[in-house]
N, C-alpha and C positions, 0 to 999 in steps of 0.2 A: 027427284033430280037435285043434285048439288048444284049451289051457284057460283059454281068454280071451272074456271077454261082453263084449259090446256093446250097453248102454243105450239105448235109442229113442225119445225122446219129440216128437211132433208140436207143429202151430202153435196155435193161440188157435183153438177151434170145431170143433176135426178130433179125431179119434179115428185111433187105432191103424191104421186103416186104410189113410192117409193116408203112413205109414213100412211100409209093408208089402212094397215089391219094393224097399227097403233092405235091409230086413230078409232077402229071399230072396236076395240079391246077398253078401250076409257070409256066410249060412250054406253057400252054395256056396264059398265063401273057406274057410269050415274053423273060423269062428266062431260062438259058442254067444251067442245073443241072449235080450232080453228086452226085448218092444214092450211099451208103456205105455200106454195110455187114461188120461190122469188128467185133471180137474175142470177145464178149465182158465179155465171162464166164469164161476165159483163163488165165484173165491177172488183173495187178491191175489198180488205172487209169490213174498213172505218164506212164504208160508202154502202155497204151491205146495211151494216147494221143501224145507218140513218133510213134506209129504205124500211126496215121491219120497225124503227120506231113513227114512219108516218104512216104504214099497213095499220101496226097498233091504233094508232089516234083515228083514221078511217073508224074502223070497228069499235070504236068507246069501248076496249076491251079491259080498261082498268074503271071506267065509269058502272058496266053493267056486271061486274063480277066481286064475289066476296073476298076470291082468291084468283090471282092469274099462278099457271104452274109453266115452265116449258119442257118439255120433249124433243132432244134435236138428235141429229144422226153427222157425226165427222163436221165440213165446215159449218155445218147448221148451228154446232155447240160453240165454233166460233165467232161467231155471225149475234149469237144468243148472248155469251156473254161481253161481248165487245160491247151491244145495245144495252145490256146492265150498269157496264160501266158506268156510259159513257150519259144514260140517262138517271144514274141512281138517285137524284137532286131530284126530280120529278116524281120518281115512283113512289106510293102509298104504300109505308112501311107495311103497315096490319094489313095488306092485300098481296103483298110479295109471299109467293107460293116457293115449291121447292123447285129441283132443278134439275133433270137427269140427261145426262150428253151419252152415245152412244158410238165407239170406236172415234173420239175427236182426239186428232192431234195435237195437244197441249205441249209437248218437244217436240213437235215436227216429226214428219216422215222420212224415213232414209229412201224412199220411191221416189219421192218428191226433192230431194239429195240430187239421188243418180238423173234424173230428166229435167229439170226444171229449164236447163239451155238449149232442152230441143225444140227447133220450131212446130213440132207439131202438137206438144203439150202446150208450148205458149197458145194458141190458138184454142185446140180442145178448153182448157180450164185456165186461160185467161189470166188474169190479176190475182184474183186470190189465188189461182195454184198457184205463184210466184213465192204466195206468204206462206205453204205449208212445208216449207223446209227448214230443217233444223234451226236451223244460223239465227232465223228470224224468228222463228217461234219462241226461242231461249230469251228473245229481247223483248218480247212483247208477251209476258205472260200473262194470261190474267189473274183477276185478286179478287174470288169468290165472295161477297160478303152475307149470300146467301146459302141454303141448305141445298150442296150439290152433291150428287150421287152420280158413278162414271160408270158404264160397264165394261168394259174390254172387251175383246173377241182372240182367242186361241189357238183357230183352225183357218190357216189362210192356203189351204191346198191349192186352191182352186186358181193364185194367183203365180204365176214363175218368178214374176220380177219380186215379188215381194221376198219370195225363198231366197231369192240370189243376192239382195241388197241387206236383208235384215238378219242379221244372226242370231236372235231372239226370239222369245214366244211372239207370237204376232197376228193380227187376223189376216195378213198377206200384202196392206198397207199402213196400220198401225201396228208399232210393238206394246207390249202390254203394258210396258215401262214408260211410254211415251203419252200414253193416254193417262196418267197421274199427274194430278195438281197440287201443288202443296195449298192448304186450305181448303180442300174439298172434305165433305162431311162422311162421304161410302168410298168404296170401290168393289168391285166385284168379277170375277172374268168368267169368261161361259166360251163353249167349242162354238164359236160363231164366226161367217169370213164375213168381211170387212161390208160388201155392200147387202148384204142381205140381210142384217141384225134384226132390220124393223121386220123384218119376215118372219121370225123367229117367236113362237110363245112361250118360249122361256124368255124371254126378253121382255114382253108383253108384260109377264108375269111380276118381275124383278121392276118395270114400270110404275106400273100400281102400288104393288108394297113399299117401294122409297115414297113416294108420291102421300101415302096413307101415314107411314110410321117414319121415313125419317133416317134408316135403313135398309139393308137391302137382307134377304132373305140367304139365309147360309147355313 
């Protein structure tokens, strides 16, 4: 067994569940995880990502591991690297692992554009859906200083709004374009929609090999 965890945190509305055959896809790799449920309709994502840096210290997860790695799926990845940022003064350089975000909106969503002033989206996804719209996401980028690899998703059928707002490749809430960081280390896109990615073992697949080499399999 490696002495290396791997951090999990899901999209805006899902729970732990949602990272779950990720989660069983590493531990047969030979890594030591920790899936996450955290608040994510609650709170905004500075307030997010002080929640997953006191979950961290809970679990001595930089004390008991060689390497911590994260795995996130849409605001998980910004939620993830928000707490990067915003702890990197704290984090054990030679224990900082790699980083792979899975359909996160890095430009914001143009779904998140067209709804953001409906009372019923404010409600469903709260605070942070506030922050995945464009406007805000362009001002608030983040600034990698770590090994991050993105995947996109290409096949967003399965959503209307997504067809109708996005005029782009898209997974049906993220465009492919939108989930690019400048600073990021991969990129990669696979026929994937938006909430199902961590479903996917082509996903699973492209997980590990960033995770292992650094990048993604092509």
């Amino acid at each position: 067994m490696k002495n290396e965890t791997v951090i999990l945190l899901h999209g805006i509305g899902h729970s732990l569940w949602n990272m779950v055959l990720v989660e069983r896809a590493l531990k047969r790799a030979g890594y030591q995880t920790l899936n996450l449920s955290y608040p994510s309709r609650h709170h905004d994502i500075k307030s997010l990502a002080d929640w997953l840096d006191e979950k961290l210290r809970e679990h001595h997860v930089w004390e008991r591991s060689d390497k911590v790695h994260f795995a996130a799926h849409s605001l998980g990845g910004l939620v993830t690297g928000t707490y990067l940022d915003r702890c990197r003064d704290r984090i054990p350089s030679e224990k900082m692992g790699r980083v792979v975000m899975l359909g996160t909106p890095h430009g914001g969503s143009e779904v998140a554009d067209f709804l953001h002033k409906n009372p019923l989206y404010k409600y469903v996804f709260g605070p942070a859906g506030q922050e995945l719209t464009t406007p805000v996401r362009k001002e608030n980028r983040l600034q990698p200083w770590y090994d991050l690899g993105i995947i996109a998703g290409s096949s967003g059928w399965a959503y209307p709004l997504g067809l109708f707002c996005i005029k782009e490749q898209n997974d049906g809430c993220v465009s492919v374009s939108s989930s690019k960081l400048e600073g990021m280390k991969d990129h990669i896109t696979l026929p994937a929609l938006h909430g199902f990615m961590g479903w996917m073992p082509a996903v699973h697949e492209q997980i590990l090999v960033f995770l292992n080499q650094g990048v993604f399999q092509k």
